[in-house]
C-alpha positions in Angstrom: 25.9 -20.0 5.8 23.4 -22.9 4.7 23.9 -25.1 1.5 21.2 -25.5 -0.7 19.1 -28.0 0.4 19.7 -27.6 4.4 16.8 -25.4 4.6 13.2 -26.2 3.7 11.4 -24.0 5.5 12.4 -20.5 7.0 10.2 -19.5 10.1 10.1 -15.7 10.3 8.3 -13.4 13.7 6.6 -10.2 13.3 8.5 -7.5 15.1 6.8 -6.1 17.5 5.2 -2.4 16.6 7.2 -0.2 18.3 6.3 3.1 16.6 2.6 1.9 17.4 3.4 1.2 21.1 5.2 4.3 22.1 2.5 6.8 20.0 -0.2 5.1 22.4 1.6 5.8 25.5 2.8 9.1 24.4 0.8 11.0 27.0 2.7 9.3 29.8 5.9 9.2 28.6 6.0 12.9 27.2 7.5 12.1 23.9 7.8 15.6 22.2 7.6 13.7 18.3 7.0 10.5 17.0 8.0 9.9 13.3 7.7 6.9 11.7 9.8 5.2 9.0 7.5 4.3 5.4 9.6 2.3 2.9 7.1 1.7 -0.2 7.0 1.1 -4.2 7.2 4.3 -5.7 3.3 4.2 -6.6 1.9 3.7 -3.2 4.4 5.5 -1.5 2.9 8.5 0.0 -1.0 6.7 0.5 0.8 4.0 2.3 2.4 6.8 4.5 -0.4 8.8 4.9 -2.4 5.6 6.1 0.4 4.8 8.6 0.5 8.6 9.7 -3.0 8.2 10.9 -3.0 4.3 11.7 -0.5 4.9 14.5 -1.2 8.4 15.3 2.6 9.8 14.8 3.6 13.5 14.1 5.3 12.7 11.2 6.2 9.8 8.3 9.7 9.7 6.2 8.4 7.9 3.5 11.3 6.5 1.4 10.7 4.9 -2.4 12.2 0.8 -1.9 14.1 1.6 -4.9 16.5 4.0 -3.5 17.8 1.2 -1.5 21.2 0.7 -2.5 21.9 3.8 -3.6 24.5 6.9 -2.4 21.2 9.3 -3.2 17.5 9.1 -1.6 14.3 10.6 -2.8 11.6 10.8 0.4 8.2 12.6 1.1 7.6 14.2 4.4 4.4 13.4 5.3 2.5 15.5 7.9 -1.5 15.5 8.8 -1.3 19.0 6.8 1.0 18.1 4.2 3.1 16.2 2.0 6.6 17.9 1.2 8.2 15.8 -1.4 11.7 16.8 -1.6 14.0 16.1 -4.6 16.5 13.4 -4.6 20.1 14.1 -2.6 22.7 12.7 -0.8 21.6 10.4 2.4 23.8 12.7 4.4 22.2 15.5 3.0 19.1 14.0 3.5 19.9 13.3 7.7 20.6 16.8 7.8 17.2 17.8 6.2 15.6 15.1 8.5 17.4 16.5 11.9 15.9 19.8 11.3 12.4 18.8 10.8 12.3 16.9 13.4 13.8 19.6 15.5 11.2 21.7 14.7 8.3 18.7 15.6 9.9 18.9 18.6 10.1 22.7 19.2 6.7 23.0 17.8 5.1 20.3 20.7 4.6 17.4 18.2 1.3 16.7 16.6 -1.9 14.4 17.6 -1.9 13.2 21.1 
């Protein structure tokens, strides 16, 4: 823990883009899916998504409004290349049930752009 005043300046590193990395070497690595994580304002939540769905070239985007953060419930978009299925809020547990099986069936399906 710092006091106030032992810290002037903080120094923060991008991440590298992982999601980014392994789309572009999907070919080699046969990667059935790739789906990428949005968290976003309400109002730019599914354009921000959609722009990182074709950006890095993943089958699918959970895109997650910032102010569910916090919270026992979630309301998310699945966005697709094809589609945007924007489900109503629920439980998170729920919601990693929901999220297994679409993924599941990414993966069943062959995943999307390669």
């Amino acid at each position: 823990k710092l006091r106030r005043g032992e810290l002037d300046t903080l120094r923060l590193t991008p991440t590298p883009d992982l999601v980014g990395t392994f789309s572009k070497r999907r070919g080699v690595s046969q990667t059935p899916a790739i789906v990428g994580l949005a968290l976003e304002p309400g109002g730019e939540l599914e354009r921000r998504a959609a722009m990182t769905l074709h950006a890095k070239g993943v089958d699918m985007v959970v895109a997650t409004a910032l102010e569910t953060i916090g919270s026992g419930d979630i309301q998310a978009s699945l966005v697709r290349a094809d589609r945007v299925d924007r489900l109503s809020a629920m439980e998170k547990t729920t919601f990693a049930k929901v999220l297994n099986n679409e993924v599941a069936g990414l993966v069943r399906g062959g995943g999307g752009p390669r």
